[in-house]
Every structure is written in C-alpha cells, then in structure tokens.
N, C-alpha and C positions, 0 to 999 in steps of 0.2 A: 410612299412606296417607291416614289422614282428617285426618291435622295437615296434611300436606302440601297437600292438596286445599284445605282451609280459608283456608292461608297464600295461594295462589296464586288462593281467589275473594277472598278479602279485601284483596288487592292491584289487582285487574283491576276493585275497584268504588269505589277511591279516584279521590281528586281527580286526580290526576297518572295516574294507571293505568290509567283509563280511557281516556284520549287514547293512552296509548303503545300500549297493547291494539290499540288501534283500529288506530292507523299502523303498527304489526310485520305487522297479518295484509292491509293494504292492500301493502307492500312484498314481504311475500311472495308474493303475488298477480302482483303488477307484474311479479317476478325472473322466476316462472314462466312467468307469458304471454307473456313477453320469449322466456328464454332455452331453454322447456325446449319438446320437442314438444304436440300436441295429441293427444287420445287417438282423435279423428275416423282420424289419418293411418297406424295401425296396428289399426284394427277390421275383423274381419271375419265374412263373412254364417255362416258353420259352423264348426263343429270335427270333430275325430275325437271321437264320443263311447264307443265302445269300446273297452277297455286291448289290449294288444299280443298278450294270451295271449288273447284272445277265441276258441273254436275257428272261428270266423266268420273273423276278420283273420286266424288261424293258416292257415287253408286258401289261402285268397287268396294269404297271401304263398308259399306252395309253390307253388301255379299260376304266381306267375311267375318263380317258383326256376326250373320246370321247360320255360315255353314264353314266348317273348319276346312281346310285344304285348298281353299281356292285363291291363296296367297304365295305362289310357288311361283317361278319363271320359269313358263313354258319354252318347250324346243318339240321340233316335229323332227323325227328320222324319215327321211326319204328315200327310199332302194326305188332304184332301177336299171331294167333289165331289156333287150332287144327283145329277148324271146321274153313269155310268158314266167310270171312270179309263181312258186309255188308257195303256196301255204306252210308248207315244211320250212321251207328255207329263212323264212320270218318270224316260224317259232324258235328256231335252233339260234338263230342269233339276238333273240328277245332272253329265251333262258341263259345263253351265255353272259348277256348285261345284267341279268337279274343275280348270277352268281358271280359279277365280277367286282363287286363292292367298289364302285364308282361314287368317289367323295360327291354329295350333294344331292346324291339322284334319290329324288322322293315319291313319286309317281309312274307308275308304269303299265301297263294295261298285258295285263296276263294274256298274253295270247296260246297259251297252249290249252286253256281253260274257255276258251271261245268255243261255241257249237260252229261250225263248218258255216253256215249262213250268217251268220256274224260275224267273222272272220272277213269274210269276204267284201263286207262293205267299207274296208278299209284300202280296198284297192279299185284301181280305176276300171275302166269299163273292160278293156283289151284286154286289164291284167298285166300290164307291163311295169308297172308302177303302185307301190304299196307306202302307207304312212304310219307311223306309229308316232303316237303322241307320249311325252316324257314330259318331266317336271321336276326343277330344281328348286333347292332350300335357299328362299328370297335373302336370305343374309349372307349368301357370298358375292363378294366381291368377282370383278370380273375377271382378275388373272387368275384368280381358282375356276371360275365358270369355263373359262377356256382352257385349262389341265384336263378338266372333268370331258371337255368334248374331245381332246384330242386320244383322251383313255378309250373314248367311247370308238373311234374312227381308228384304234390301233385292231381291236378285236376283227375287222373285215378280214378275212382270209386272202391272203392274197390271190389266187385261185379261182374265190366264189364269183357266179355266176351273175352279182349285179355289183352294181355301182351306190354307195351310199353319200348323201347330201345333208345335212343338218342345219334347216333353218329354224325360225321362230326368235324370239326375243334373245334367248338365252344366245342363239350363235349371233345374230346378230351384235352381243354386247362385246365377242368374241372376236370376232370379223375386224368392227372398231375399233379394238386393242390391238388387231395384228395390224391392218392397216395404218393408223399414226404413228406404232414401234417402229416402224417402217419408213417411215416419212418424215419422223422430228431430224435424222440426219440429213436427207437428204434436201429436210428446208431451208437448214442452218447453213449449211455448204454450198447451196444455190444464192441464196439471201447474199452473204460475202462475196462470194463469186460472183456477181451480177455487179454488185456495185464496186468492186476492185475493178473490175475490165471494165468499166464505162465512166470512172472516174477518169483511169489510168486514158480511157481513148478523147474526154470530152478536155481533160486540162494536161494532159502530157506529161506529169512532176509525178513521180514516185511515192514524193511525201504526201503531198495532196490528197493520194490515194490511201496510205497507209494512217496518217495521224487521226481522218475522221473512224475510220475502224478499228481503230485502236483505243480512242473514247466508245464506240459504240460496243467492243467486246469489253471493256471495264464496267459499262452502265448495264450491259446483260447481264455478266455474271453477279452484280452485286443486287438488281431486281430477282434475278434465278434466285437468289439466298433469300432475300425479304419475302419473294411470297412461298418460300419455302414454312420460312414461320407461321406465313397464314395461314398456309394448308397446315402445319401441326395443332394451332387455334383452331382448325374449323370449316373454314374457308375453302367451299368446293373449291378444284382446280382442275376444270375440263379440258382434256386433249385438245377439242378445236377451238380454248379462249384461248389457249398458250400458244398454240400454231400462227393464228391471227395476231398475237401480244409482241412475238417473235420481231411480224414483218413491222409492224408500228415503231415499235424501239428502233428499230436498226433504220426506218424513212425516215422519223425526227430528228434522229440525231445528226443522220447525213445533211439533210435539211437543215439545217442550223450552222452543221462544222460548215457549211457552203456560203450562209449568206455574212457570216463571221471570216471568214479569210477574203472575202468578197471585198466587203467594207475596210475588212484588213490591211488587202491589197493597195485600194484608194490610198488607206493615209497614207503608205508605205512610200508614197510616189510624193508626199509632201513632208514627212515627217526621219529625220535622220535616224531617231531612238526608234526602235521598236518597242520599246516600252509605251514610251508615248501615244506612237500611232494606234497601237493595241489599246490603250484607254478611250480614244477618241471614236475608236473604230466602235468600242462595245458601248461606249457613250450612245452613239445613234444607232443601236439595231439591237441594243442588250433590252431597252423598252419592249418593244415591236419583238422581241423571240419570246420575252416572258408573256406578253400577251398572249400571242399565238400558242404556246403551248399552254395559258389559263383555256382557253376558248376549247385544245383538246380538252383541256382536264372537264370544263365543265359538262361538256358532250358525253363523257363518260360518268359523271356521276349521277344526272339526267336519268339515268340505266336502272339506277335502284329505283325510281317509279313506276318502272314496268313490272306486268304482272307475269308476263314469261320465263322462266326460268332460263333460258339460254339468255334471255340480254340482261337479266341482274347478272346471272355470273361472269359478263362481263365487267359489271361496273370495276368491283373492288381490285379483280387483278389488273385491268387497263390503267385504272387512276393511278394503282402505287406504280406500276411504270411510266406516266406522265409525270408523275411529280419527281422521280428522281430523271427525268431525263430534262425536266426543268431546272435543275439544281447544276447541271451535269453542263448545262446548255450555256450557262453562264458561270460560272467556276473552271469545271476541267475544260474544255476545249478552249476559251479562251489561254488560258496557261499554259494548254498543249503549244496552241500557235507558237504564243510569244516565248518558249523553249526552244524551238525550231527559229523562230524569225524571218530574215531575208530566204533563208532554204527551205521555208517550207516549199516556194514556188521555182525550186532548182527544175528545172536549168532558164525558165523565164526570169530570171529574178526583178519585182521593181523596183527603181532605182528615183532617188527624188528626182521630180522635174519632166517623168516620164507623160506621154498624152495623157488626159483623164478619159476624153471622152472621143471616141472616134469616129468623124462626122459619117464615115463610108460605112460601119457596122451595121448586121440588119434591125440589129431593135432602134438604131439611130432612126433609119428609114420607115421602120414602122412607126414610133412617137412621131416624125414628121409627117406621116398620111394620115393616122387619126388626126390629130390637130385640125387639121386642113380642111378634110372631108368624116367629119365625125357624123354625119346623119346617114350618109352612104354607109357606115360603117355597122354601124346600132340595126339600121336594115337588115342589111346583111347577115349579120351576127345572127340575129334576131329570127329571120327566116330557115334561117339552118338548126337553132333550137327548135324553135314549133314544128318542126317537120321533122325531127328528131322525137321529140317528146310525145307525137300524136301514135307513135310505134306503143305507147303503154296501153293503149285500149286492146293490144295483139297480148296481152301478160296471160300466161295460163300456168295457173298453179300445181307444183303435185307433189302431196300430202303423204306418199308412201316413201319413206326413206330410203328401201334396201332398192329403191329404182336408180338411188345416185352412187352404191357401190359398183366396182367394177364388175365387169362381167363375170370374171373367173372368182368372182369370191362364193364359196361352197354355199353361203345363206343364200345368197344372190342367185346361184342354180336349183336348189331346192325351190325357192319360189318358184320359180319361173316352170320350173317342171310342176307344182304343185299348180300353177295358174293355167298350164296348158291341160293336164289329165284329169281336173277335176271342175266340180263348180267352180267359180270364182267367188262366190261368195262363202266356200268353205275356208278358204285361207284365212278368216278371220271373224268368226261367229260375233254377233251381240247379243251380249248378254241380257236381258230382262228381268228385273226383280220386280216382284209386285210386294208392297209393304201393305197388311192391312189392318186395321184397326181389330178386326173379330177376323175369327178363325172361317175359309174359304173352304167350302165344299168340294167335292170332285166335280162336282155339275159346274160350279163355278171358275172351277179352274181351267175346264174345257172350253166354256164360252170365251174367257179371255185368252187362251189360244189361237181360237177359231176368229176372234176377234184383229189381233197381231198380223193373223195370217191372211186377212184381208190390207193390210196396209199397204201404201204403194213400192214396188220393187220388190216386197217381201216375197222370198220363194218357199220357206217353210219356216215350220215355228214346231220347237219338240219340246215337250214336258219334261225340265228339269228335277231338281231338288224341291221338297217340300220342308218345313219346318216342323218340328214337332207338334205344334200348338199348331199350325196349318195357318200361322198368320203371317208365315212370310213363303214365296213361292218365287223359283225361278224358272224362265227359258229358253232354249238357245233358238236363235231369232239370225234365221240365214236368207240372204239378199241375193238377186240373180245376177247383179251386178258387181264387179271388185270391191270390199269396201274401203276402198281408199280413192275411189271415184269421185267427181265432186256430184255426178247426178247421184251417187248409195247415199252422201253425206246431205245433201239436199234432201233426200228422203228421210233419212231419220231426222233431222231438225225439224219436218214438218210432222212428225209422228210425237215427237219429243210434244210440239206446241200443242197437238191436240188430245195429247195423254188424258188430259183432266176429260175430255167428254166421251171418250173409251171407256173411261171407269164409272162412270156417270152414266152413258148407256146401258151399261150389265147392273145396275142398282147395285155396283159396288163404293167399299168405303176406305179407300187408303190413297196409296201413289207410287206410280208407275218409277223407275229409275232403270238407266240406259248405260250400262259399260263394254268396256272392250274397245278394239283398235277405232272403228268408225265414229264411236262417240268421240275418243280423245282425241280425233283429226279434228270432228266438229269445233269440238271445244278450242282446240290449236287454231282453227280459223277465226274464230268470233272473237280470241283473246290476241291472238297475232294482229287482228285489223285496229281493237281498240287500242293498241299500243303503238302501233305505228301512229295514228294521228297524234296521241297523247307528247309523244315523243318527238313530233315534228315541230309541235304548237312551243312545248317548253325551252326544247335545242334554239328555236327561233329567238326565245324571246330573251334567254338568258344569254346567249350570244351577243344579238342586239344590243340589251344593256352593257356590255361588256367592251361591245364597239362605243358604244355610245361616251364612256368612260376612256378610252384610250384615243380618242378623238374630241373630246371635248365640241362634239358634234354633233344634232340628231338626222341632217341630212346624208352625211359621209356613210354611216351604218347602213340607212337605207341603199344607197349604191351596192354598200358591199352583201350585204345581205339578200338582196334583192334578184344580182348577176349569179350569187351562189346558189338559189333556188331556182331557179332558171334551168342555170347549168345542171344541177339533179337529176330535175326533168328528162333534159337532153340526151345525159350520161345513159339516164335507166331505159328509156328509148330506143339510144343507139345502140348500147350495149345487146338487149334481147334480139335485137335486128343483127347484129353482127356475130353471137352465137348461135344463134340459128343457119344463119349463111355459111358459115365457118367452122363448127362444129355440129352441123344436125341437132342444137340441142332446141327442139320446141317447146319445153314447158321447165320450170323455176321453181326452188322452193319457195314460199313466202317467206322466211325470213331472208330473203336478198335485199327485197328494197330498206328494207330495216338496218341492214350492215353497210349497204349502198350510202343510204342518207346518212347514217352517225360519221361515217369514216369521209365520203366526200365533201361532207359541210364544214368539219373539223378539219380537217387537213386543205382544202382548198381556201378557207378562209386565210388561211397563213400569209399565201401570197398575195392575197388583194389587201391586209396589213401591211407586207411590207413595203407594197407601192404605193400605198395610201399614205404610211410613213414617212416615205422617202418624198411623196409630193407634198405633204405638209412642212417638211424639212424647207425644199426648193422655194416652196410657193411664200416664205420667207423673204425670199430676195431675187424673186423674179417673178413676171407676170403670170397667172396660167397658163397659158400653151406651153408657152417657154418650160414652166415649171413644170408639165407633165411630159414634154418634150424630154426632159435630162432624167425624168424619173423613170420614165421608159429605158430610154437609153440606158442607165447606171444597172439597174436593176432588172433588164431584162434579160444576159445571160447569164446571169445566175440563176435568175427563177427559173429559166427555161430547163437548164443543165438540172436545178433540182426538180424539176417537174417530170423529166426524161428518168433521172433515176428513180423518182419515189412512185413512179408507173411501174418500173420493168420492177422495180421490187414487190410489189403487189403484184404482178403478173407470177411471181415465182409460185404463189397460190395455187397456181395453174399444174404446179410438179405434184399438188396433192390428191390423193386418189377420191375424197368425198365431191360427188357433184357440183352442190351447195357450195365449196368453199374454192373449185375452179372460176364456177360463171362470179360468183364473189370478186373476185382474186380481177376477173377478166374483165367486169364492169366498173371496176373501181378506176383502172388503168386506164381504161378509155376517158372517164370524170376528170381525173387529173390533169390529162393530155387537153382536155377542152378547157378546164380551167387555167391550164398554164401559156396555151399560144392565144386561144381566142376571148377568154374570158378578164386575163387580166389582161395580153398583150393588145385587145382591140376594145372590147365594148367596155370593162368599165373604165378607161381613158377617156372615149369619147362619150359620154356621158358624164367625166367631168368637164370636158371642155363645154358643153350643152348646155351645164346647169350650175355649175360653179362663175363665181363675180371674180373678178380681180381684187387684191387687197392695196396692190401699189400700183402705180403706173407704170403704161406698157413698156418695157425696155428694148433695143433692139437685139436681134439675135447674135449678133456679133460681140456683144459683150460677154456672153458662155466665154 
C-alpha cells in the first residue's frame, strides 16, 4: 500500500502530473455538475430515527393493523387570545379549513357539530386559549406538509381577535424545513469565511489561503454530485447529516492542505526543484494523511452498526465524503502546491538553506520542557482532564426536540402555550393497545382502565377504540407530568416491565403495547445508550488496529489511543461546564456525546499520527528526547494553526438554529483545542519520553 501510495504521490508532483491531476479532477467535477443530480434535490428535514422492532414503532404499527385512520401526521391549531375565546370564533375558522380544500388535510373534528359542553373542553380553563387537532395524509413529504400549513395560517383574518400557533409533528417537520433552508447558506459562507480570515491572519500568503479552498470547493462540489446519486438510489440524505458533512469536508481538507505545504515548506529550504521537494515532502506525510483520513473513514462506517437512525444515516454520506477527500488529499492538493510552488508562500517565500528549526519558537520551548520534566507534565495534564471529565456526572438529558428550536418558531410557541394552559401531559397522550387472544367484555375493558389509571404518574386513562371482534382495544393514557420528562419516561418503562402482571391480575389473556411520543423517547433512550457503548467499543478497536498497522507497533497505538480517550472525557466535561456557564444551556440532547466521541476520536487522532509519524521519522537518527524534541518542534505550528482552524470551523455549528447541533458544533471545538495544545503538544510527548527506549545512542543536542 505504501509503494503504491508513494508511486501515485510521486507522479501527481511531476512535471507533467501535475497538470493532468489538476485537469482529471476539474473534468470530473464538470461530468458530475453536468450530468449527475444535486444532493440539495433529494435532502430531507427527518428520518425515522427508530429501527422497526422499536416496541414503540411495533405498537403503532398494530394500532393501525387494527383501526384505520391512526396513520396521519398529527398537527394541533393553537388560537390565542388576551380576552376570552369564543366558541364562534373556532367554528367559523374550523368551517373555513373545512371548505378550504387544503392539500393533505385528513382529519378534522367538526366543531360546529359539538354540543356546547364538548366544545368547550378543547379550551383552557380562563378560556384564552383553544386547540384543535388536525391530521395530515402520512405520504406527504415535508415541503408539501409545509405549503399545507402555510394555506392553513393564510386563512387568519387579519383583523381577528386571536392569534394562531401550529404545532405538533406535522409543523414541526415544517419548522425543520424552514430552519436548515435558512441555514445551508449561511453555513457555507461562514464555513469559507472563517477559514479564509484565519488562514489569511495565521500565515499572512494569499495563496496559502486561497489554494486550500480552492481544493476544498472542488472536493464539495464533486461530493454534492455523488451523493446526489445516492439520494436518487435511495439513500436518505438528512438536512443535519449534510450540515455536519459540510463542516467535515471543508476541516479535512484544510487539515491536510496545511500539514502538506508544511512538510512542503521544509523541503523547499533544501531542495531547488519544487518538483522534487514536493515528492519528498508527500513521501513523509502522504502515509500519515492516508492513514488519518482511513481512521476517519473507519469511524464513519462503524455507523452502520448502529441501530439509530440518525447515526446509520450518517455512515454512507460521511464515508463517501472521506473517501474522496482522501483521494483529493493526495492527488489534487498535492498538484495544486506544486502548480503554485515557491508562490504558494508569497511574500515569505522559502528559499534553500533557510533555518529548519527555530531554537526561540514556542513549540521549540514546549518539546524542550516536556523532555525535561515529562512527569510534571503527565500530572498536570492529567489533573486538568479528571476534573474536567468528573463535570459528566452533571449530564442531563432532554428528549423533547421542539425545546432546541428557537424561540420564535410558531411550533415552538404553540407548545409552550399548549404546556402552560393546559395539562402537561395532554401535549402528547400514550397510546395503549391491549391485543387479546378472545374477545374482551365491557367489564373487562373497564377494569383494565381502572387498572392503567392506578399506574404511577398516570393522571387519567379514557376508553378508546374497540375492535370489532372486541379483541383489540385501545386507550389514551395521560401522565401529570410532561411527557418528555425523564421522571413520565421512567414511569412508563416501569409500567411497560410490569404490563405482563396487569394482564395477569384481571385474568386476562393477551399483551399490553405502548405508543406515542413517551414511548418513542423511551425507546430513543435505551437504544441511544446501547449504541453509544457499541460504538465506542468498535471505534476503539478498529482504530487501534489501524494504529497498530501504521506503526508497526502495539505500544505507540496505546499512547495514542489511550490520550484520545482521555481527552473525550475532558472535552465532554468541559464542554457541558462551559455551555452551561456561557450560554444558560443546562441540559443536552443524548445524541451529543455520540457526535462528540465519533468526530473527536477521528479527527483528533490525525494529529497524534502525525507526531507520532514525524517522531518515528526523527527517532531514526536521533535519540528520543532529541527525536521528540524536533518532532514537536517541526510539527507543532502546523498542528496547532490546524487545530485553531478545525475548531473555529466546527464552532460555525454554532450559526445553526437546532440546539443539538450548537452545543455539538460548541463541544467539539473545545476536544480539538485540548487535543491540539495539550494533548498532542504536552502529554503524549511526555509519555514518550517516559516509556519509549532509545534505539541509537544518545547524540548531543548540537548536532540538530
């Protein structure tokens, strides 16, 4: 693999090779923008993020085994008003929806056909605030779901005397839609933006700044085209895996165009051709970027073990963006360089014979105090993770999504008004199916009522649907608590596990089944945790081996693997401590540490390869210290310069309006930061120096 590699940079930085390099991956670019879709035109705002056997999806789909109509995507109409709702006022704009032949709308509760006392339990106690529940045709997609609400929000009078709110699923899928239409520009454009000014402030050269963006807008747009195909194949392509996919592309790439002009530079100062220096340069770091970017790839394909639906549809669009920015990684940017040359680093230009290594620099100074005092260091280090990492026992999870939209999103105030004027446990009923083997009397249908409604938290329990045969029966089953709480969802789990001796007390003979929003949090919880481990265990080991093969080592891996776990820790620690301080935010979705750990392990192992690389290189022809001494040195303002940019790029996360994908975006940044000054510049140096032998004898420092 390493002849092959060697053979194919050593061609892409010749005379001739360079130009064809460049022209292959411009035509392929062209074919694709031409010929093949965009990945805009099969993206969308959700998925199912629940596998099929979820008992959550399992119950659901019996309810509509058993009774037609309860397969529609709910939406609740919210009016409110200062003064008092009148009754009128709710039928007159319920008849208008009902003659306005609004694509999709399947469900609607006749309110002009209410007796006056039934009516009236649709509004809250003061009267201020009224709800009506609607239901869309589950087969539309969500830019008709959202036509269909904005039909629905043209009919308010302008004049009338309340205010209307549309939440529930349906605007929720719609909210999401507006929100990322919203946001894919302003990621893209923050994304370049961030790393033009911080290229442009960290190395001062024009080119510097323009040539790695320049590979990294060719390697977008021609991933944009590939998983455009995917998505006409098949291949969900969710709003926030392409937002995420976004900032990945555009950190790796920079990441690589930096420690490629880096090593560039070096030979530059020893080698007259730039052709030459450019094969010598991709000679020692074309190994070490293919690895690192295998170690992404494998992190991402890891993904399809999971049973979550948000992190499989991760896998497929992440890996085919890892693997052409691995292609990308050693082919065009190398070529790009060596096109540019001397100019890439106009107006520094170097020149043979220029210093290599500059005794005064600070990572000089840092490699010479690890070395030295490497057990102070590891201390140190050391105490600042664990007291970092002990902040994870403060993790509080929350399971309601529309809590991480913004304030002013119309779903987002419909709730909150629905959460204030009413039960709390009306925002989102569970459903109860009893399936039984024989047909279930009225007496018996009562006891198991009156049964339900003794469970814990439950506040009431009402006689659904019956089945013909009377052997299937449902109820709606309201909690006094949110149910998006984790004390509602602790309750029904413990109701779930003692279903079988409910049915068993009543001498009955079937089984209990639990759907709706609380079940499928449950469900989101007990399958979020078993994948989190599942994923930690595999990422671990398949890495590992990986180290293990690119070091022809099993101690080297352990270090690096070892400080990257660590650092996770620390990350997901400091991170919660510092959003909480910083932006009031006290509680996370569960899938953070899940995006935390694939993206910090994979992207942070990069740099502890290339210093492990570059000290394998040294430790060649000079003693350890010495050897980790120049490795520091050499390779430490670059990793740092890359660590500074592939933070603030993930910080750009931060410009997006989903909660989930701020603290995401915000805790990643802070991982990086720890693994770039402290993790690679301090601890795991001094832990080679600790535990690594010498291979030659010791030389003096003056022969550098």
């Amino acid at each position: 693999m390493i002849r092959i590699l060697q053979a194919v940079t050593d061609r892409v930085s010749g005379k001739k090779g360079k130009w064809i390099t460049l022209i292959a991956w411009i035509i392929i670019m062209g074919l694709l923008s031409t010929f093949a879709p965009s990945a805009k035109d099969y993206e969308v705002s959700s998925i199912d993020s629940l596998p099929d056997d979820a008992p959550s999806v399992v119950a659901q789909n019996k309810i509509e085994q058993y009774f037609e109509g309860n397969d529609g995507i709910p939406a609740i109409l919210v009016f409110q008003s200062d003064d008092k709702l009148e009754v009128t006022d709710i039928t007159k704009f319920v008849e208008k929806l009902e003659s306005a032949d609004i694509n999709g709308l399947e469900e609607l509760i006749p309110f002009a056909a209410l007796p006056p006392q039934a009516a009236l339990n649709f509004f809250s106690e003061d009267q201020t605030t009224a709800l009506v529940p609607i239901s869309f045709d589950s087969s539309l997609e969500n830019r008709e779901i959202k036509a269909s609400l904005e039909d629905i929000y043209d009919l308010v009078d302008k004049n009338a005397a309340y205010s209307l709110h549309i939440t529930g699923p349906a605007a929720i899928a719609k909210d999401t839609l507006d929100l990322f239409t919203r946001a894919d520009i302003v990621l893209l454009l923050s994304t370049v933006g961030i790393i033009f000014i911080l290229l442009i402030v960290i190395y001062r050269s024009p080119f510097l700044a323009l040539i790695p963006l320049l590979a990294a807008g060719v390697v977008y747009q021609v991933v944009n085209q590939i998983l455009g195909i995917m998505g006409k194949a098949g291949v969900l392509l969710s709003s926030q895996t392409i937002s995420i996919m976004t900032i990945l592309l555009f950190a790796t790439v920079i990441d690589y165009s930096l420690f490629i002009f880096s090593r560039f530079r070096e030979e530059l100062k020893q080698n007259e051709d730039k052709h030459e220096a450019m094969k010598l340069a991709m000679r020692s770091v074309g190994t070490p970027i293919f690895y690192s970017a295998a170690t992404i790839l494998a992190a991402m394909l890891i993904l399809f073990f999971a049973q979550f639906g948000d992190y499989r549809n991760f896998a497929p669009t992440f890996s085919a963006a890892v693997i052409v920015v691995m292609f990308a990684a050693v082919t065009l940017v190398p070529s790009l360089f060596t096109i540019f040359g001397r100019r890439s680093f106009w107006p520094k230009i170097p020149r043979v014979g220029d210093e290599h290594i500059k005794e005064n620099a600070m990572w000089s100074k840092v490699g010479r105090f690890v070395t030295r005092k490497p057990v102070f260091s590891i201390v140190a280090v050391g105490l600042f993770l664990i007291v970092s990492a002990l902040n994870m026992a403060n993790i509080e999870y929350e399971f309601d999504m529309i809590k991480s939209f913004p304030d002013d999103m119309p779903s987002r105030i419909g709730y909150e008004i629905l959460e204030d004027k009413f039960e709390k446990g009306d925002l989102a009923q569970t459903t109860v199916l009893f399936e039984s083997k024989e047909a279930i009397s009225e007496d018996k249908q009562i006891e198991l009522r009156d049964a339900l409604a003794k469970q814990p938290l439950v506040s009431n329990v009402r006689l659904g649907e019956v089945a013909e045969d009377q052997k299937a029966v449902t109820y709606a089953m309201t909690f006094s608590e949110n149910p998006y709480s984790q004390e509602t969802m602790d309750a029904l789990e413990s109701i779930r596990e003692d279903a079988s001796n409910i049915i068993k007390d009543l001498d009955l003979n079937g089984k209990l089944y639990f759907a709706g929003e609380t079940a499928a949090a449950n469900d989101d919880r007990s399958i979020n945790n078993r994948d989190l481990v599942l994923i930690v265990m595999l990422e671990t080991i398949f890495i590992f081996a990986i180290l293990i093969f690119l070091t022809r080592s099993f101690r080297l891996p352990v270090y690096m693997m070892g400080t990257i776990l660590i650092s996770f820790l620390g990350a997901l620690g400091l991170g919660l401590f510092l959003t909480n301080l910083f932006f009031d935010i006290d509680t996370i979705s569960n899938r953070v540490p899940v995006y935390a750990f694939v993206f910090l392990v994979a992207l942070g192992i990069d740099y502890n390869i290339i210093l492990v690389s570059r000290f394998m290189e040294e430790r060649e022809k000079f003693p350890i210290k010495q050897a980790i001494e120049r490795a520091v040195s050499t390779t430490g303002g670059v990793i740092s310069s890359a660590g500074l940019i592939l933070a603030a790029t993930f910080a750009v996360l931060m410009t997006q309006p989903i909660q989930v994908l701020f603290v995401f975006g915000f805790i990643v940044a802070v991982g990086i930061l720890i693994d770039t000054f402290i993790i690679r510049g301090i601890l795991l140096p001094s832990l080679l120096v600790l535990f690594e032998k010498d291979k030659i004898q010791e030389k003096p420092l003056a022969s550098k």
